[in-house]
C-alpha positions as CSV (number, residue, x, y, z in Angstrom):
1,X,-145.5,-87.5,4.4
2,X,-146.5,-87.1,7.8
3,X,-149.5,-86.0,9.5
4,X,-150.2,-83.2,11.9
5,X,-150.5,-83.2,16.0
6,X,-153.7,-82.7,15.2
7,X,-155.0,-84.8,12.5
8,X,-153.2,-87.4,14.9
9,X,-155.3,-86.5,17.9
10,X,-158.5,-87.5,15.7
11,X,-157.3,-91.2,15.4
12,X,-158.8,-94.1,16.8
13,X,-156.2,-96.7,16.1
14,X,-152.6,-96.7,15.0
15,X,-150.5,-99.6,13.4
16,X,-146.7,-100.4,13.3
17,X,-146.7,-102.6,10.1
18,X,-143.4,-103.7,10.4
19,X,-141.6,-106.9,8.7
20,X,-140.8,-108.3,11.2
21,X,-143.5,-108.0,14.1
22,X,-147.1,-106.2,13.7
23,X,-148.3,-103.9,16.4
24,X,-151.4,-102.3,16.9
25,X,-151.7,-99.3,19.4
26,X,-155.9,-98.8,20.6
27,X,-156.7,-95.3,21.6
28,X,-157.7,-95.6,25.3
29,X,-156.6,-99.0,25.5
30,X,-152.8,-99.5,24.8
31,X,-151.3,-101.6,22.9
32,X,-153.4,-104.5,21.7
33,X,-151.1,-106.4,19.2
34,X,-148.1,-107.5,19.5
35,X,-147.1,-110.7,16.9
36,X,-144.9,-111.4,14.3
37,X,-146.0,-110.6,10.5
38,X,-146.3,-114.0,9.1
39,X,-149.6,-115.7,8.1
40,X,-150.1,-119.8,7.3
41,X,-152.5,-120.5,4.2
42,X,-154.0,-123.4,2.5
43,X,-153.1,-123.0,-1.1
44,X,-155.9,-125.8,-1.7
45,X,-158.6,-123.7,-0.3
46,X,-156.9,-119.9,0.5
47,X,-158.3,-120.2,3.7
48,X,-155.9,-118.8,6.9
49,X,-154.6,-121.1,9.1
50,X,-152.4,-119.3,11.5
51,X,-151.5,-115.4,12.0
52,X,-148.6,-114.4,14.5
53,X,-146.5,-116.6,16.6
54,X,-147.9,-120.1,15.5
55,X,-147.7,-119.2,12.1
56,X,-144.0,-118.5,12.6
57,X,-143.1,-121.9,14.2
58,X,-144.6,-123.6,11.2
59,X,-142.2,-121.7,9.0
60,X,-140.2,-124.4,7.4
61,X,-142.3,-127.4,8.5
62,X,-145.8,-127.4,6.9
63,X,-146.6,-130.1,4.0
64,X,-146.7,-129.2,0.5
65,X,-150.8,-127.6,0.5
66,X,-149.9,-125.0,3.8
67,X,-147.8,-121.7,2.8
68,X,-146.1,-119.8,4.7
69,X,-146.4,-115.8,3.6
70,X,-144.7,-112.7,5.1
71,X,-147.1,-109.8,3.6
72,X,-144.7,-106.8,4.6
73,X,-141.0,-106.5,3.3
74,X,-138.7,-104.0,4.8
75,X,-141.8,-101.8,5.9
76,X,-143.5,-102.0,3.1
77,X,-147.1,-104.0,2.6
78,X,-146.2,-106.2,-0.6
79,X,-149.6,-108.0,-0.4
80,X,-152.5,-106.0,0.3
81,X,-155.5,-108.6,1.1
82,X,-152.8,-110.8,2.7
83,X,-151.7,-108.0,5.2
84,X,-155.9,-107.2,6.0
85,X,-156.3,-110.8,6.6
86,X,-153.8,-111.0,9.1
87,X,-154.2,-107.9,10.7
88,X,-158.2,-109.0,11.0
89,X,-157.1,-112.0,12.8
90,X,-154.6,-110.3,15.1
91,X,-156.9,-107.6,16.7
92,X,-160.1,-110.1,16.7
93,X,-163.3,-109.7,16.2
94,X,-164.5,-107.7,19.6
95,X,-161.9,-105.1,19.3
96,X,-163.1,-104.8,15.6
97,X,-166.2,-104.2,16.0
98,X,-165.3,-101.8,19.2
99,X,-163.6,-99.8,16.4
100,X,-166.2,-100.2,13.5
101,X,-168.7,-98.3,15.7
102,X,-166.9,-95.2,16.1
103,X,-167.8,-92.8,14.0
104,X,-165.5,-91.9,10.9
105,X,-163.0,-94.1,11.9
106,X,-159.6,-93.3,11.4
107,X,-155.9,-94.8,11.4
108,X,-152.8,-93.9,11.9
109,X,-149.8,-95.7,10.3
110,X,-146.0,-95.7,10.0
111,X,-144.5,-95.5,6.8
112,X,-140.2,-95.7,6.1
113,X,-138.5,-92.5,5.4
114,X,-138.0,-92.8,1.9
115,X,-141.6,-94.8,1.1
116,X,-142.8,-94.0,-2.5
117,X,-146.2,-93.1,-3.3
118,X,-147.2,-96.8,-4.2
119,X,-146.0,-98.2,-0.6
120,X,-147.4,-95.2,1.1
121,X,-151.0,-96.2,-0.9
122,X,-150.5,-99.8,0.2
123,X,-150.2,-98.7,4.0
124,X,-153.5,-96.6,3.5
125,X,-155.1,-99.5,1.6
126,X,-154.1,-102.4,3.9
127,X,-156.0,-100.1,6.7
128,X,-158.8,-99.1,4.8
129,X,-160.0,-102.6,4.3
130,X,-160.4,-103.0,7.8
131,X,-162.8,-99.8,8.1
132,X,-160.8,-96.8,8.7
133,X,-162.6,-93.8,6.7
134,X,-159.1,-91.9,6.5
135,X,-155.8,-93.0,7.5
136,X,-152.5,-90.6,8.5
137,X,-149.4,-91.2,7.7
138,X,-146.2,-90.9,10.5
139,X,-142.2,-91.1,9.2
140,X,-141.2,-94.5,11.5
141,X,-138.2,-92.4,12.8
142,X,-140.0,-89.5,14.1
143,X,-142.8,-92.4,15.3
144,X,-139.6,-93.5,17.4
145,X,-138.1,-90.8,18.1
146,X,-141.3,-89.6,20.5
147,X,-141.4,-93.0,21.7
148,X,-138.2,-93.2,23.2
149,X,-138.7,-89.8,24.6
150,X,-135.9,-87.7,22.5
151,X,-137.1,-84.1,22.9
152,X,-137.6,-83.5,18.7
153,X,-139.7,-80.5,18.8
154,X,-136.8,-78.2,20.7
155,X,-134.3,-76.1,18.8
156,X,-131.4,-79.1,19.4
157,X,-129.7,-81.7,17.6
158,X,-130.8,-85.6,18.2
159,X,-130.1,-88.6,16.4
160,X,-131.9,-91.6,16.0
161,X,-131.1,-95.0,14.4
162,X,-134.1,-97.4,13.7
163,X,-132.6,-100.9,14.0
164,X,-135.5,-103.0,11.7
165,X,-135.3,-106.9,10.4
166,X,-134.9,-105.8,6.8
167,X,-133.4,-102.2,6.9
168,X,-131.3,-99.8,9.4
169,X,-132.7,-95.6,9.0
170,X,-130.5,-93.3,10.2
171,X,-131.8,-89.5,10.8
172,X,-130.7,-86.6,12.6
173,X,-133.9,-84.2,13.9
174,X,-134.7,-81.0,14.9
175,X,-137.7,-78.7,15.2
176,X,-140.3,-81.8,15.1
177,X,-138.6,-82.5,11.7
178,X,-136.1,-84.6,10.1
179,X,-133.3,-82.5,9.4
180,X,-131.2,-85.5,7.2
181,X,-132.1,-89.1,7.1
182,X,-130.6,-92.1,5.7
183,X,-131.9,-95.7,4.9
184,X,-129.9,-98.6,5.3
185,X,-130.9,-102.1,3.4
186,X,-129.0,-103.9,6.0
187,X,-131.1,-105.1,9.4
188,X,-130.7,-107.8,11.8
189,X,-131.8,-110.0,8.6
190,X,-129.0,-109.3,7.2
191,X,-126.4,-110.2,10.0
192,X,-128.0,-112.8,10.6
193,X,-127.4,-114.6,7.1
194,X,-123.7,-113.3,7.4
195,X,-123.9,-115.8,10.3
196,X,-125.3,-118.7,8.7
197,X,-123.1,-118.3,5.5
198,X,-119.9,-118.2,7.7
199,X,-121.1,-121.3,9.6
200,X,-121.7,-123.1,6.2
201,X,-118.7,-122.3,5.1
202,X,-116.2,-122.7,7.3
203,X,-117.8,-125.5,9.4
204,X,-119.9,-127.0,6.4
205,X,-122.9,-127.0,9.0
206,X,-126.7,-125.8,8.1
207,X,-128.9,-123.8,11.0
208,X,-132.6,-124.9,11.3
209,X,-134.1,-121.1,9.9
210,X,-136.7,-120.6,12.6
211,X,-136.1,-123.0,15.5
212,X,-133.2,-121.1,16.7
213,X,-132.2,-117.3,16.4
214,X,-128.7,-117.6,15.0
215,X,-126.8,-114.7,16.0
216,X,-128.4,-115.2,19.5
217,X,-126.6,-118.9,19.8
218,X,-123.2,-117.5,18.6
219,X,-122.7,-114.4,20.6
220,X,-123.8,-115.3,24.1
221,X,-122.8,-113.1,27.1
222,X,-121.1,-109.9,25.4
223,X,-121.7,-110.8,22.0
224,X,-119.9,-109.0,19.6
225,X,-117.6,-107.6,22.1
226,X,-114.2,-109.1,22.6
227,X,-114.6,-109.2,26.1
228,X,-117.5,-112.5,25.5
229,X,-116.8,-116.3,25.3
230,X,-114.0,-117.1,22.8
231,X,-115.9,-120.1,21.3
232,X,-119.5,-121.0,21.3
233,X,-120.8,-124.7,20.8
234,X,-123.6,-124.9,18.3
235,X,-125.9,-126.9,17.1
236,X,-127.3,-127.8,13.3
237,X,-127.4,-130.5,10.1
238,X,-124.4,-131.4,8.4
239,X,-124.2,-130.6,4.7
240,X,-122.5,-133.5,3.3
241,X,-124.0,-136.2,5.4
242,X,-127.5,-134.7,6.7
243,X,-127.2,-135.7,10.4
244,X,-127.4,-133.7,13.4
245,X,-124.0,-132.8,14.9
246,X,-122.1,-129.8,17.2
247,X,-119.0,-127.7,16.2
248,X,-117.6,-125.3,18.4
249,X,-117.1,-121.8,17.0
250,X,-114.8,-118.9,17.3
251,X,-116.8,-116.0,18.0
252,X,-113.8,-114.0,16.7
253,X,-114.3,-115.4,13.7
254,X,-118.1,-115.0,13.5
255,X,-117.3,-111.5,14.7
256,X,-115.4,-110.9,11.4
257,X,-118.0,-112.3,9.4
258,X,-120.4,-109.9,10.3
259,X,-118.4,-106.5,9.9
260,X,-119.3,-106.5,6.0
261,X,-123.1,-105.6,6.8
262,X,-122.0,-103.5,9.9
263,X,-119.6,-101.5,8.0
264,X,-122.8,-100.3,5.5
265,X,-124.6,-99.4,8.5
266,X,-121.4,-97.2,9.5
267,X,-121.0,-95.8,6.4
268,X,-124.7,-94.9,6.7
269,X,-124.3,-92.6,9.4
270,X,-121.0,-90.9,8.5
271,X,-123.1,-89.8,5.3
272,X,-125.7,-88.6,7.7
273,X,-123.2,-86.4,9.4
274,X,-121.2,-85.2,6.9
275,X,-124.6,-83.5,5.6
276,X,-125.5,-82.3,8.4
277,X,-124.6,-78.1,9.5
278,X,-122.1,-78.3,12.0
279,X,-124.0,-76.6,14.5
280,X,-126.3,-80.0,14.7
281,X,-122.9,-82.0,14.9
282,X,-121.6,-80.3,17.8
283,X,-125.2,-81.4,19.6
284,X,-124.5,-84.8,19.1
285,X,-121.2,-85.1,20.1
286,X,-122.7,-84.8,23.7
287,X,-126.2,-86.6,23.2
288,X,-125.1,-89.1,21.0
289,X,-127.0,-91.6,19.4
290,X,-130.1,-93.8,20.0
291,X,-130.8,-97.1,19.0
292,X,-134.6,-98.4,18.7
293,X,-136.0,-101.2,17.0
294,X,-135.6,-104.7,17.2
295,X,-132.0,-105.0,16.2
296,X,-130.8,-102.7,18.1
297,X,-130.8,-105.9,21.2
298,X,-127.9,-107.7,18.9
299,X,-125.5,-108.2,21.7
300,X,-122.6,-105.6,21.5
301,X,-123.9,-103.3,18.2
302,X,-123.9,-100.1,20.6
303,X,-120.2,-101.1,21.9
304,X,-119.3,-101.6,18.5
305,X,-120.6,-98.2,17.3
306,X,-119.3,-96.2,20.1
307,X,-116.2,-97.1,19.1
308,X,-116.3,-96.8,15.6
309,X,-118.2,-93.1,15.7
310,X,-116.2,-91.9,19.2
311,X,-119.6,-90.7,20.2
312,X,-122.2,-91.9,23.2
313,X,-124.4,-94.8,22.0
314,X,-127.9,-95.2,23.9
315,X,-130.4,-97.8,23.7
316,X,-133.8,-97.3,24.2
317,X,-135.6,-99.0,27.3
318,X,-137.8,-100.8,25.2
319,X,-136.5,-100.0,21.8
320,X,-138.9,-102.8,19.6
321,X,-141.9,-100.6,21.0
322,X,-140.7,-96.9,20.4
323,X,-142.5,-96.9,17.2
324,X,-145.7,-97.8,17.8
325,X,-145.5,-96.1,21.7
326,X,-144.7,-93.1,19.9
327,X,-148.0,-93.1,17.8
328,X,-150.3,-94.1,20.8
329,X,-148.7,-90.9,22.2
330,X,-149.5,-88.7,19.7
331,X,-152.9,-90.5,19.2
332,X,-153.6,-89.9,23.3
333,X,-152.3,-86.3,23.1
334,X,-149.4,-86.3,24.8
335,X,-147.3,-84.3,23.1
336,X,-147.5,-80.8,22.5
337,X,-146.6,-79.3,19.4
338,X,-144.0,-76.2,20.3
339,X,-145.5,-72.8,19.9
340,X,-143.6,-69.8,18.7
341,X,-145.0,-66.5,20.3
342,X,-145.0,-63.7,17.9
343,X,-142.2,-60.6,17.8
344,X,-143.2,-57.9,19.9
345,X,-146.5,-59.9,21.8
């Protein structure tokens, strides 16, 4: 489901609900809100405690009475009045009422490819508790796709790959629509774990879950290239004795550790390009592919790709944005829908 250039243009606000960060686009403003989806509560009294960054360094270090929730999974709004609350908190009470005095105020939000009709309801729920009369509904990948700047509405092949926390969507477009599309359940999440596993494993050592990013301490410089460091020194709690100690890692090894979620995400787009015509192929074996989101910054993914796919791999300039700069875009008007002028005028 996604709405029109022009039921866009009538929006006041859009939101990128996303599980990993939340971002709120103002029209006439900008962007307004840019924090992590997590919320702190006080399962004594339900009252919030923290929204956004602060509640995210508490992750893993509150007492027993403070919980900390993520209300969106993979895109999707799992708790309703949870995701209001925190979304209340994030834009603040004086852009709130800025927006609760426009008349008929409306939304805009971005939904996953393949959202059912009871996650597409949550999204229009979640917003409607916070004023908006009607909300519209945008595909995340064409969202992205006009944020990064990929000419969609022309007569030509492009291909976009929506790197999220939870989930990868792969989708080639043309005319302003989404020609074939694919979703992924494998994010930055995901490698992320395959990280952590191999470092219990092998080195019988646990990684704080917050404090530290993992996959950004174990692939410094090129990352998952073979051209970075041969072995990283990292830092975390032993599993048989519980103190703190260092190992040094091979990052060939960690490399190898993370090609079983990679290789879904490969396997992903070859099914995207077998179904494709051939006609849209042949486009993309010069334009390639873009990467937005926020795993798409994993160090090396794009060199890994290019090799694996033989085509050119492009990252966005500010790919953990092209969402929600793509809805403030259409919100503002700034893309034209293409016009077809009649036989014979």
């Amino acid at each position: 489901m996604t709405a029109s250039l022009e039921q866009l243009r009538r929006c006041h606000f859009a939101v990128d609900l996303g599980a990993a960060r939340t971002r709120v686009y103002v029209k006439g403003v900008g962007l307004v809100v840019d924090q992590p989806s997590v919320a702190a509560v006080n399962t004594r009294t339900g009252g919030l405690i923290a929204v956004g960054e602060f509640a995210e360094k508490m992750t893993g270090r509150t007492p027993d009475y403070i919980r900390v929730v993520r209300p969106v999974t993979g895109g999707t709004v799992v708790d309703i009045e949870m995701a209001q609350r925190m979304l209340r908190q994030l834009i603040g009470d004086r852009t709130r009422r800025a927006l609760r005095r426009r008349p008929r105020l409306r939304a805009a939000a971005c939904t996953p490819h393949d959202a059912d009709p009871l996650a597409q309801r949550a999204a229009i729920e979640t917003l409607v508790g916070l004023g908006a009369r009607r909300v519209e509904l945008v595909d995340t990948l064409i969202a992205a796709a006009v944020g990064c700047g990929l000419p969609v509405e022309r007569p030509e092949a492009t291909m976009i790959m929506v790197c999220g926390a939870a989930a990868t969507q792969v989708a080639v477009l043309s005319l302003g629509s989404i020609v074939r599309a694919e979703r992924i359940p494998v994010g930055g999440e995901a490698v992320d774990a395959a990280i952590v596993q191999h470092l219990r494993h092998q080195h019988e050592l646990m990684l704080p879950s917050q404090s530290v990013r993992p996959l950004q301490l174990a692939l410094e410089g090129n990352g998952l290239t073979p051209q970075g460091p041969e072995v990283t020194e990292i830092h975390g709690r032993d599993v048989a004795t519980g103190l703190a100690r260092s190992v040094k890692v091979d990052t060939a090894a960690v490399r190898r550790a993370i090609q079983t979620p990679l290789t879904a995400v490969l396997d992903g787009i070859g099914k995207v390009l077998r179904d494709c015509p051939p006609d849209l192929v042949a486009d993309l074996a010069d334009r390639g592919i873009m990467m937005v989101g926020g795993s798409a910054l994993l160090p090396g993914l794009d060199q890994m790709l290019r090799q694996a796919t033989g085509m050119p791999v492009h990252i966005a300039e500010q790919p953990e944005l092209c969402a929600v700069e793509g809805l403030g875009a259409m919100l503002e008007g700034r893309i034209a829908p293409m016009v077809l002028d009649p036989l014979g005028a």
